[in-house]
Structures are given as C-alpha cells and as structure tokens.
N, C-alpha and C positions, 0 to 999 in steps of 0.2 A: 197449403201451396208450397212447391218444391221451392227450394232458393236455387237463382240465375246467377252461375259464374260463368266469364268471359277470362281466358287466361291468354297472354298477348305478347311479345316480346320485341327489342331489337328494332326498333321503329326509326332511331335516329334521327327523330329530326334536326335539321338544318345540317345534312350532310352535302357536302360538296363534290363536283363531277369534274375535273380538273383536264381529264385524259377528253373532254367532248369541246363543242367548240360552245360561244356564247347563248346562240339560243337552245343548243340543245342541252346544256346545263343546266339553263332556266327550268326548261319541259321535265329534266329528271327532278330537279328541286321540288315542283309544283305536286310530282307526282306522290314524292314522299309524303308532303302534306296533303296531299288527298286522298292516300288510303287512312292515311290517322284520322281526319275528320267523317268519313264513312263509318270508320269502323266507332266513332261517336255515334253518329247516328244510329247504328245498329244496337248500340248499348240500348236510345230510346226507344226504337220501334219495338223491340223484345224484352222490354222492360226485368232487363239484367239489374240483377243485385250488389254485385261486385266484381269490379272491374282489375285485373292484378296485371301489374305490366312488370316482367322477371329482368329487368335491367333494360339499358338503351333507350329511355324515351326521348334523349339530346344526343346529340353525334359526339357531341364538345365537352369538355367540363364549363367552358365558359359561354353559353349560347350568346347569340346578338337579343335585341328585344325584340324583332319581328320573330323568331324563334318563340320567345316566352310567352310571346301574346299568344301565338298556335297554340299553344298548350293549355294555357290559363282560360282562352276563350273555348273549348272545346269541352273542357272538364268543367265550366262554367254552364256551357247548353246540359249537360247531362246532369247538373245539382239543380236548374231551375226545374226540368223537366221531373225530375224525379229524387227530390230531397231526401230520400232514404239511401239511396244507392252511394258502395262507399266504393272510394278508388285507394286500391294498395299498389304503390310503389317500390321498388329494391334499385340500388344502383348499378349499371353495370359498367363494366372497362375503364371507360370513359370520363364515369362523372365521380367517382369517388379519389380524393388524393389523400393517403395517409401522412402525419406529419412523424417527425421523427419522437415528437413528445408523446405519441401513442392519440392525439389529437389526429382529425379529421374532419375535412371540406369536402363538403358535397354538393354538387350542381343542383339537388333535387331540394335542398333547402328552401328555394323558394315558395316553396307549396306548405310551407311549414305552417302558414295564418288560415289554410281553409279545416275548416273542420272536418271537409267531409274527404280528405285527401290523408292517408298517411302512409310518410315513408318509413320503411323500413331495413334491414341489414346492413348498416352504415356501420359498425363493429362487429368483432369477431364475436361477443358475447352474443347468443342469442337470444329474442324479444319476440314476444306475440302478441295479439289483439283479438278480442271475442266479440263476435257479432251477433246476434238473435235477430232471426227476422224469423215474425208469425211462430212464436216459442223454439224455432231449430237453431242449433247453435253452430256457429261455424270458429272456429279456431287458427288463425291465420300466422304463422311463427317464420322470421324470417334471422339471417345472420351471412356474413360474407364466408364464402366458400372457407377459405384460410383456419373457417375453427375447425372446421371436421378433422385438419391437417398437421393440427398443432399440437407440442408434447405434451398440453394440457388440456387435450382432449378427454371428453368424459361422458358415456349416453347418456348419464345422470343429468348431465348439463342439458338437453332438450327439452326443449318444454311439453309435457304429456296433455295430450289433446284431452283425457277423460271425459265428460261427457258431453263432446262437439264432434263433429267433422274437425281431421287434421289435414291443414295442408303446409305445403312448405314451401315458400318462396324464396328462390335464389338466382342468381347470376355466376354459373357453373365458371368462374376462374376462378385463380389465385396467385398473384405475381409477385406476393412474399415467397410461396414455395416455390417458385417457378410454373407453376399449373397454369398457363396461359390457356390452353388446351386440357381440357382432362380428360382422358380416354374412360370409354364407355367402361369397362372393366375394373379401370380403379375407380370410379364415381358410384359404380356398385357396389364394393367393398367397403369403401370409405366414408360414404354417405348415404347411399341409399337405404343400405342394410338394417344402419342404426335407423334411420329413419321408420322403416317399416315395424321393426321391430317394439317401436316405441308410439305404436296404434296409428301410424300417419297413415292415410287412404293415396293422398296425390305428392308427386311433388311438381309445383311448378318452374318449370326453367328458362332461363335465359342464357344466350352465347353462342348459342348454334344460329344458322342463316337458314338450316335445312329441319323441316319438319324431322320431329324424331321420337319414337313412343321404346320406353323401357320399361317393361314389367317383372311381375316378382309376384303371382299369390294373386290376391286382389290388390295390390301395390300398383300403381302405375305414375310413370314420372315422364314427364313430354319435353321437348323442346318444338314448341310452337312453329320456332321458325320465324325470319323477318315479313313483313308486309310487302315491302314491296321489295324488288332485282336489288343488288348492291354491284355484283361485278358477276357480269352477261356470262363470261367466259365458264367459271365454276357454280353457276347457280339459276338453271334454266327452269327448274320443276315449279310448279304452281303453288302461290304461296295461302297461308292459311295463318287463323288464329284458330284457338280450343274452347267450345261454350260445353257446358256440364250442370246437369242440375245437382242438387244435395236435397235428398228424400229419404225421411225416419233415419236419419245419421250417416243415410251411406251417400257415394258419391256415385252417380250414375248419367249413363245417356252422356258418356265423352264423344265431341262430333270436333274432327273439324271443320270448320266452316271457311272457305274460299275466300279471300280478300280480293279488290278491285285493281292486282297488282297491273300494270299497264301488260296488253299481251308483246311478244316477244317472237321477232323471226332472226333468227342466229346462222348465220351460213360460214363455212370455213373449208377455203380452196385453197387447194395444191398445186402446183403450177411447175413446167419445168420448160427451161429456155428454149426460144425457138417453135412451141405448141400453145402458145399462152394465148386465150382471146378470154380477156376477163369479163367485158359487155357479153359476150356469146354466153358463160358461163352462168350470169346471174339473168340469162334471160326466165326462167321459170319461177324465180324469185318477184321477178317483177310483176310477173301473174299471178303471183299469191298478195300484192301489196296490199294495206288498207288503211285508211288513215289513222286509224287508232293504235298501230303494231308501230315498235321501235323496231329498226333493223341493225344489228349486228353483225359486220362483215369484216372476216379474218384473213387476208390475204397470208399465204406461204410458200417455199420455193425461192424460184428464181425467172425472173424473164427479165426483156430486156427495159432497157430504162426509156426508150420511144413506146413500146408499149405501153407501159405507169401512164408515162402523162396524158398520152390519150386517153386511156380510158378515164382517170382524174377530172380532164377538160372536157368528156364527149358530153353524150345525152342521154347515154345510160344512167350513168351517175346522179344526173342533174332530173333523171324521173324519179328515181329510185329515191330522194329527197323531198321531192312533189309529193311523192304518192304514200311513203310512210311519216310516221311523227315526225321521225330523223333518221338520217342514216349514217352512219360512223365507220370510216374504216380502218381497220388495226392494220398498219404494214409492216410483214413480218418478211418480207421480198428480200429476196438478193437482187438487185439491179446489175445487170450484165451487159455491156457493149457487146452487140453480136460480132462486131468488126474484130474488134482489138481483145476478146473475149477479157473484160476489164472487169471487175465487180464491185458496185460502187456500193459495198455495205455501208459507209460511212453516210450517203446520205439518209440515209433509214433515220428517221427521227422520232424516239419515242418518249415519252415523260419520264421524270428522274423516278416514279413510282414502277414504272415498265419496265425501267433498265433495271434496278436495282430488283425488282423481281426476277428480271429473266437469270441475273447473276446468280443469286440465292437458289435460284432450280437448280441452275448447273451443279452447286456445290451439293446442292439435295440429291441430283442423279449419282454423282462422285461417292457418297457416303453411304450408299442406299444396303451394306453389309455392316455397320455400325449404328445400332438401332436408337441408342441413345442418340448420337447427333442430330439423327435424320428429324426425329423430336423437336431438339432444342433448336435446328435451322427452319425449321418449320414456324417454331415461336418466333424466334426471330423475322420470317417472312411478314408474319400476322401483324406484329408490331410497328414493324421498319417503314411496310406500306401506308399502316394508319397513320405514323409520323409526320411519313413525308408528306401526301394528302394533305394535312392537318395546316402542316406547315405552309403551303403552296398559298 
C-alpha cells in the first residue's frame, strides 16, 4: 500500500478581520475554522498517513483557548479515527519567539504530550523523524529557515534520507537574516540545491498565501498555499492543499486538492465626478449574488459626497448585504462638493492597517529604481500589517 501525505500550510487559525464590521468578522473567523476542520475530515475519509502542516497552524504566538481547543479537537477526531496516522508540525512567523540566550518559545508546544503530534524546526539545528508504514520508510527532517543562511552552514549538517523517502519541512523565512521574504532564486540556491543534492525528493513549504510548485530534476518543492482568503485584494485565486502518495521510495501522484475556501465576488470601480451612479454600476453584481459568495467591493476616483451617502443609505447596498454572506466596502473616494468643487479626503476613513499600508506603497512606488529598498519596504509592509492587526 502506497503511504498518504497531505502537505498544508498557513492555516492561521484564530486570525482576526479588523478592517470588516462585527458580524462579518465573525463569518471570516468561522470560515478559517472551517476549512481547517474539512480538511480534518478529508485526512479521515482518505485515510492519509501523514498530515505536515509547514508553519501557521495559530495566527498568534499566544492563541486564546477556544483557538487551542480547534486544533486539539480536530487532530483528536483524526488519532481516534486512525491511530496510526502521524501529524508533523513546523513553526511559522508567528509562533516561534527566539530568546537572546539562544533559548526558544514556541506556540506549538502545546502538542508536545500527544504522541502522535510532532513538532518540528523550532532550531536552527536540523532534526528528523522516521516513519514505516507497511515496511516503506518515510524520512521527515525539518529546521528554521535561518540554518541554510548561517556562516555555519554545512550540507554535511542535513540529515541524509538513505533508505526512506526524503522530505523537508519548513517555514520559508528568516528574520535573523532579514529573509522575511525569500525570493524564489535565492531559496533555490540556498536551500533547495543542498537539499536535493543530499537525496531529498519534496520539500515541503510554508509562507506563501499563493499556491507555488518549484522544481529541479525529480526535485520538487511546493508552497501549498493558505486554506482559506486572508486579504481579498492580493489573493483571489483558489486555494488548495498538496496530497501525494510515497510508492517503492519514490514520491508520486502530487495533486493539488481544492479546499472549501468561502467563494469570493471582488468588484473594483473607478469613478469620476459628476458621472458616478455607484447603485447603477453594481447592478450586474447583484445578479451574480448568492448566499454563500463574500463580496468585496473597492470604490475609487472621486464623486460627490451627496452621492456616497446615498448609495451607503439606498437599497442597493442594503440587497447586496441580503443577498451575499457580506458585503464590505473599501472607500478609496475622493469626496468632492460639486458646488464649492471642495474635496473632502479627510473624511475617508480607513483602518490604522490601510493607512499605514497605503503609506508604505507610496514609498514602494518612490523607490521602485533601488532594488534593495523596494525589498526591505516590502518586509516591512508584511510585518507592520501583521503588527498592527495583531495589535487591534
């Protein structure tokens, strides 16, 4: 019988929606925990082997306990269902905090009393774990991004899969070297190389939101991608995890497999003063609505501010809420008195996470002949956002 992996990542749960109003928070909340508990299920109904989640299973380093129970109780149904089946975890972004004594706290500690749970690459040293299931061996090696990157770096120091399937689980940063980001070309160089070189078949990853397959030879390295939306704006494409069997040592039959991400209608209008009828505009949106689609709507331009609040107050609006889960709108408007040609951007209200982004673009557009910055304000976008969020 081949051996069942499920490779998964970025799952976040107990992430918070700050920028939506209270019930539709809740509905994005619910949803994250409902692709993670599917894709439980899916573990049982296809009686999966091993389950690897490459970083992000907590948003937090510090989850609340209706959080922990999500997690405890899901990987609970999948040990009663199937005692054999083991769950490998890695930390990603989030749950790992290094202390200055070369010591380190990790949110995934709590899984540390089940047997059939183990985490891994909480150090730069790297560690592996060997499985046999029905005599095939799988070889599962994991360590934080940060070693590949270190001056005491050494291939020698990977652990050689010899006579198992090699895989390699990781959570693609590093925010000792500054590698918030690691571009596909240095992750090739730097890590994948060694890895392949040193008999590995997969590498699993974690960090990207966007499905991503990298190959090399028979070498192949994926970023899975999140379960479900995180932010509508950058990340519309359908989302997936990676199942793969392992047969006479090789790794085969990579699928990915579609997760029950909530579906998604994204509209983004342009508007200029004086021709604006926003209701007119979303009329053929409203004829696509369905109850189960979140709608995402971008207002941009300028029209007048008698405009705004009608359509705000009409019945466009107020279907367009009826008719899908929720409907959210981003306003990105210059509001303009047609009389006094006045432009009231100041009322534009957006979250300290949207301003502080829109800032950081500008300086990204500003630098965009200085390739380094454009990088390092980028990291800084990635980070500032999750702060602030975090924060809220």
């Amino acid at each position: 019988m081949p051996v069942r992996v499920i490779h998964t990542a970025d799952i976040h749960l107990g992430r918070r929606f700050p920028s939506l109003d209270s019930e539709a928070e809740k509905l994005r909340a619910a949803d994250v925990v409902n692709v993670f508990n599917e894709l439980a299920d899916y573990v049982i109904k296809n009686k999966i082997n091993i389950l690897m989640i490459a970083g992000s299973l907590f948003d937090k380093m510090h989850p609340n306990r209706e959080t922990v129970s999500t997690a405890l109780s899901a990987f609970g149904r999948i040990h009663e269902a199937m005692p054999s089946t083991r769950i490998v975890l890695t930390p990603g972004q989030e749950e790992l905090v290094a202390e200055k004594d070369g010591s380190s706290d990790c949110a995934l500690s709590i899984f540390d009393h089940l047997s059939y749970v183990k985490v891994m690459g909480t150090t730069e040293d790297p560690e592996k774990v060997v499985f046999e299931f029905d005599g095939q061996k799988v070889m599962i090696a994991s360590s934080q991004a940060a070693f590949f990157f270190s001056e005491a770096f050494s291939r020698r120091r990977i652990p050689l899969p010899r006579d198992a399937a090699g895989i390699f689980l990781m959570c693609a940063y590093s925010r000792r070297q500054g590698l918030i980001n690691i571009e596909d070309e240095l992750l090739r160089e730097r890590v994948l190389d060694p890895l392949r070189d040193r008999g590995y078949q997969y590498a699993a990853l974690g960090h990207k939101n966007k499905f991503q397959t990298l190959t090399a030879g028979d070498f192949t390295a994926i970023y899975p991608g999140s379960l479900e939306r995180f932010n509508y704006e950058l990340d519309r494409e359908r989302k997936f995890f990676v199942q793969f069997e392992i047969s006479g040592g090789k790794i085969q039959q990579l699928t990915p497999v579609r997760s029950s991400a909530r579906p998604l209608e994204y509209v983004s209008l342009t508007f200029s003063a004086g021709d604006a009828d926003i209701a007119k505009s979303l009329e053929d949106t409203l004829r696509r609505a369905k109850k189960e689609k979140a709608l995402h709507i971008i207002l941009n331009g300028q029209i007048s501010l008698n405009e705004f609040n009608s359509f705000m107050k009409g019945e466009t609006i107020k279907k367009l809420r009826e008719q899908f889960a929720f409907a959210h709108v981003e306003n990105r408007l210059a509001l303009v008195d047609a009389g006094e040609e006045y432009r009231f951007d100041a009322l534009r209200v957006n979250s300290p996470a949207q301003e502080f982004e829109r800032y950081v673009e500008r300086e990204i557009a500003a630098a965009q002949d200085r390739g380094d910055e454009v990088r390092l304000l980028k990291e800084l976008l990635e980070m500032g956002v999750k702060e602030i969020e975090e924060g809220l």
